[in-house]
C-alpha positions as CSV (number, residue, x, y, z in Angstrom):
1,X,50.5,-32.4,39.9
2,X,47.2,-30.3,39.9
3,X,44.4,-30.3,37.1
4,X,45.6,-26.8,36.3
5,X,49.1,-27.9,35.7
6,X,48.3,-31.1,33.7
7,X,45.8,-28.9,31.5
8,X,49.2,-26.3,30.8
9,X,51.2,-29.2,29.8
10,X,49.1,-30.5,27.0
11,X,48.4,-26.9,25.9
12,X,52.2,-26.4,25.4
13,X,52.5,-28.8,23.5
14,X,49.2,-27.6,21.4
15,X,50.3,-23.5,21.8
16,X,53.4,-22.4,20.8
17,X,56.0,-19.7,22.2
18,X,54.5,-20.1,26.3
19,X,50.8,-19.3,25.5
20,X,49.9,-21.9,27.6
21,X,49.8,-20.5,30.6
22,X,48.4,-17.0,29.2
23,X,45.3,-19.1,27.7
24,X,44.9,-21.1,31.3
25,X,44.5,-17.7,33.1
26,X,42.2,-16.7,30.9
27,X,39.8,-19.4,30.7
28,X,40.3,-19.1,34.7
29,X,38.9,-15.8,34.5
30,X,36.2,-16.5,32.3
31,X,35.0,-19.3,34.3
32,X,35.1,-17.7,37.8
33,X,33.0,-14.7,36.0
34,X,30.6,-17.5,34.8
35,X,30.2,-19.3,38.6
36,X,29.7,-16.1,40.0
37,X,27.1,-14.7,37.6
38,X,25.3,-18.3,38.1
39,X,25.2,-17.9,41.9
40,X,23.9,-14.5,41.8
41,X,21.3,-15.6,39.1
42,X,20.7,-18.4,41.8
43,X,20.1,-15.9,44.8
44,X,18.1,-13.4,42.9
45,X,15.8,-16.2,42.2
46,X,15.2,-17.3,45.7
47,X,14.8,-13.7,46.4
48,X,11.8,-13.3,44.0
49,X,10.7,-16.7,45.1
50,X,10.4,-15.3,48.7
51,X,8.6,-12.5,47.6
52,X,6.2,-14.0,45.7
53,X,4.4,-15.2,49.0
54,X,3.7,-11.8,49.9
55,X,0.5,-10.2,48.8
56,X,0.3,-7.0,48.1
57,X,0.8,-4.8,51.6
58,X,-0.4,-1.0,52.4
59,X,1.3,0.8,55.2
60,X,0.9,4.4,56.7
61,X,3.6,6.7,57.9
62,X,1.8,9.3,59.5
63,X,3.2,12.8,60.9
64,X,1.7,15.0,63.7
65,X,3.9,18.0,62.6
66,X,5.9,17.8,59.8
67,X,9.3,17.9,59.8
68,X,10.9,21.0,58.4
69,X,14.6,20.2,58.8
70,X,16.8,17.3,58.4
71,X,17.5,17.6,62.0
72,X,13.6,17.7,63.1
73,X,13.4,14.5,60.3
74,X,15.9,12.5,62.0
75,X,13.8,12.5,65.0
76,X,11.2,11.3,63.2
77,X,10.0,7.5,64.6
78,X,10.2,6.8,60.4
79,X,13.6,7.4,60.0
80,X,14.6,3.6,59.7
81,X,15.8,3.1,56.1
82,X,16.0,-0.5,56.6
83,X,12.3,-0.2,54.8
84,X,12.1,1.4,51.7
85,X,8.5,2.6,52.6
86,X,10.1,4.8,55.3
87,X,12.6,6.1,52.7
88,X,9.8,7.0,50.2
89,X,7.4,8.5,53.1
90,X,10.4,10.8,54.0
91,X,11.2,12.0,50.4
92,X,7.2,13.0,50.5
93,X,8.2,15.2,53.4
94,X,11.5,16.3,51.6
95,X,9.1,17.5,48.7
96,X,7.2,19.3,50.9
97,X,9.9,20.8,53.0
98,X,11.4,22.3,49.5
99,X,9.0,25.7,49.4
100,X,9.3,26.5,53.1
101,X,13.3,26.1,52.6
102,X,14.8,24.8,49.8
103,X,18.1,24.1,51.0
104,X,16.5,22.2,53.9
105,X,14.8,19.9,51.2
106,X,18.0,19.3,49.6
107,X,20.0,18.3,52.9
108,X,17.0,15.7,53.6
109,X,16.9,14.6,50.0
110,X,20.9,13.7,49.9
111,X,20.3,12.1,53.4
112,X,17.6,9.9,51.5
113,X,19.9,9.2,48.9
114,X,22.9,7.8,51.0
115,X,26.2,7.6,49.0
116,X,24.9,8.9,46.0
117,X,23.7,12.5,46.9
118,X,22.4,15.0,44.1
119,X,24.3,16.0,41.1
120,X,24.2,19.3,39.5
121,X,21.9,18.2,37.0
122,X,19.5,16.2,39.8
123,X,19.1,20.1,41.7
124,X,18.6,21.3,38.5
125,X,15.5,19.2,37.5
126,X,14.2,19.1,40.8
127,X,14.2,23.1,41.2
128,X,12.8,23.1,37.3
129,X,9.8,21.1,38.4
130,X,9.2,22.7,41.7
131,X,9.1,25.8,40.2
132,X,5.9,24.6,38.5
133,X,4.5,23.6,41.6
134,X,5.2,27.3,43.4
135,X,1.6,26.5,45.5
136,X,2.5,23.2,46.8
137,X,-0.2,21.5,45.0
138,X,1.8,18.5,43.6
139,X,3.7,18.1,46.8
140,X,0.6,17.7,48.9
141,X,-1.3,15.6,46.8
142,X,0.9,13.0,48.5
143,X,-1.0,13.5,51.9
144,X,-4.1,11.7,52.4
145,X,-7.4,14.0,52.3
146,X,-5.4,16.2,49.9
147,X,-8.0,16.6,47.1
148,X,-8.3,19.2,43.9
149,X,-11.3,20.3,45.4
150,X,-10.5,21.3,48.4
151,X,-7.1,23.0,47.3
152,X,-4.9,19.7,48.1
153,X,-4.9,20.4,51.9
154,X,-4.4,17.6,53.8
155,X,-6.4,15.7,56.5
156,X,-4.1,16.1,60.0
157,X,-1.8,14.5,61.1
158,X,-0.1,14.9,57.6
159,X,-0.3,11.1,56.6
160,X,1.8,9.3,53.4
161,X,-0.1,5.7,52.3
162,X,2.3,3.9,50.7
163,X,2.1,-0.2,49.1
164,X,4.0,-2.6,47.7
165,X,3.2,-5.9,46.2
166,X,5.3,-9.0,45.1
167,X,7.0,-7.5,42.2
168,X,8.3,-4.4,44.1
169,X,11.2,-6.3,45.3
170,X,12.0,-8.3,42.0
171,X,15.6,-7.7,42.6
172,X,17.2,-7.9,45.5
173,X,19.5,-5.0,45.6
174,X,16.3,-2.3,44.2
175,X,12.2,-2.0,45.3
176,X,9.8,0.3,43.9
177,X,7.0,0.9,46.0
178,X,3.9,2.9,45.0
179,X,2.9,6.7,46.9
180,X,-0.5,7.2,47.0
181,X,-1.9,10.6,46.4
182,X,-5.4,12.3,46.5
183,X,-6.6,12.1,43.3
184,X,-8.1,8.8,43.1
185,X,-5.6,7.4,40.6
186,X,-3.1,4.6,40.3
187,X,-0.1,5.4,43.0
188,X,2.8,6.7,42.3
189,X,6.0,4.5,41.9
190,X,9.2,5.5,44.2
191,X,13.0,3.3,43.9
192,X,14.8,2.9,46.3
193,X,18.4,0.8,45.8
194,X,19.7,-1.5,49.1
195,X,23.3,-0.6,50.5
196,X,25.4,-2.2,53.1
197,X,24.0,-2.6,56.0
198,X,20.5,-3.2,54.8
199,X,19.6,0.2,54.3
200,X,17.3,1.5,51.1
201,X,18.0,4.5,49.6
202,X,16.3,6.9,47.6
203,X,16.8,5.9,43.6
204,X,15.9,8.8,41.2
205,X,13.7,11.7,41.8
206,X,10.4,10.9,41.4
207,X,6.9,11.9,42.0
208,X,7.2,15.3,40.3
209,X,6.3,14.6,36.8
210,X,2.5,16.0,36.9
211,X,1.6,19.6,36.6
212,X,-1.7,20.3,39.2
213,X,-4.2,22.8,40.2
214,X,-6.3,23.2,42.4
215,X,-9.7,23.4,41.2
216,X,-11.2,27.4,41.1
């Protein structure tokens, strides 16, 4: 007779009216919800173990034209999502993309963003924010040599500087890596959420909470 079965028989005997069983199944549950919390506990901190050994690394996508359609982006040597630097580098293109054609910037954003493609509400806020940004300022501040004082034009080829340090991975499924932009200050911070197949797509819309201008 199994442990399972010896544990029912003394609960009958304990539980009236055939609760037994019913109270078995349950604790069966609860346990198997508590091993498996425990070994994901136990895998997320080998994870952040592992990427605690890493110092913090800067990387450079950089762009001799840039892309202007999904299409022309999915030619592009960055389009391997199996880095979320790539994915954040590409949603800086996205964001520039979105006042030459903003239906173009929306097909490259939902590309970005995998299963989970914009809501209502996401095109909403993105077109609210945009619409502050009607010069292009805050979307090429993201391109290195793109300065208030020289109108936030960018050095060529179009170049995103992007870094990550042992805490950007802290979790295995989710990274935040940091955008640089031409302003001097601290980078920017970008999610990006890890599906099957090892891919990192684009979390929530960021980068567009600052207002800029160039300077007169």
């Amino acid at each position: 007779m199994s442990i399972i079965s010896d544990i029912v028989d003394i609960l009958s005997h304990l539980i009236p009216n055939g609760k037994a069983r019913s109270v078995v199944r349950r604790g069966g549950r609860a346990v198997g919800r508590t091993v498996g919390h425990m070994a994901y506990e136990a895998d997320r901190a080998a994870f952040q173990a592992n990427a605690l050994q890493h110092g913090d690394r800067t990387t450079s996508a950089e762009f001799p034209a840039l892309p202007m359609t999904r299409a022309e982006l999915m030619a592009s040597p960055y389009n391997d999502l199996r880095t979320p630097m790539n994915t954040a580098a590409l949603y800086v293109v996205a964001l520039n993309v979105y006042n030459h054609d903003r239906n173009e910037s929306i097909a490259i954003i939902n590309y970005l963003r995998g299963p989970n493609p914009l809501s209502a509400d996401d095109i909403r806020f993105l077109d609210e924010r945009m619409a502050q940004d009607s010069a292009g300022c805050l979307a090429r501040s993201y391109f290195v040599g793109a300065t208030p004082q020289n109108g936030y034009t960018p050095t060529q080829p179009y170049t995103v500087t992007i870094t990550d340090n042992p805490y950007a991975y802290y979790d295995k499924d989710y990274a935040t890596v940091f955008v640089h932009c031409g302003e001097g200050v601290n980078p920017y911070p970008v999610m990006a959420q890890k599906a099957a197949g090892g891919l990192w797509y684009l979390g929530n819309l960021s980068l567009l909470d600052r207002v800029i201008q160039p300077q007169a």
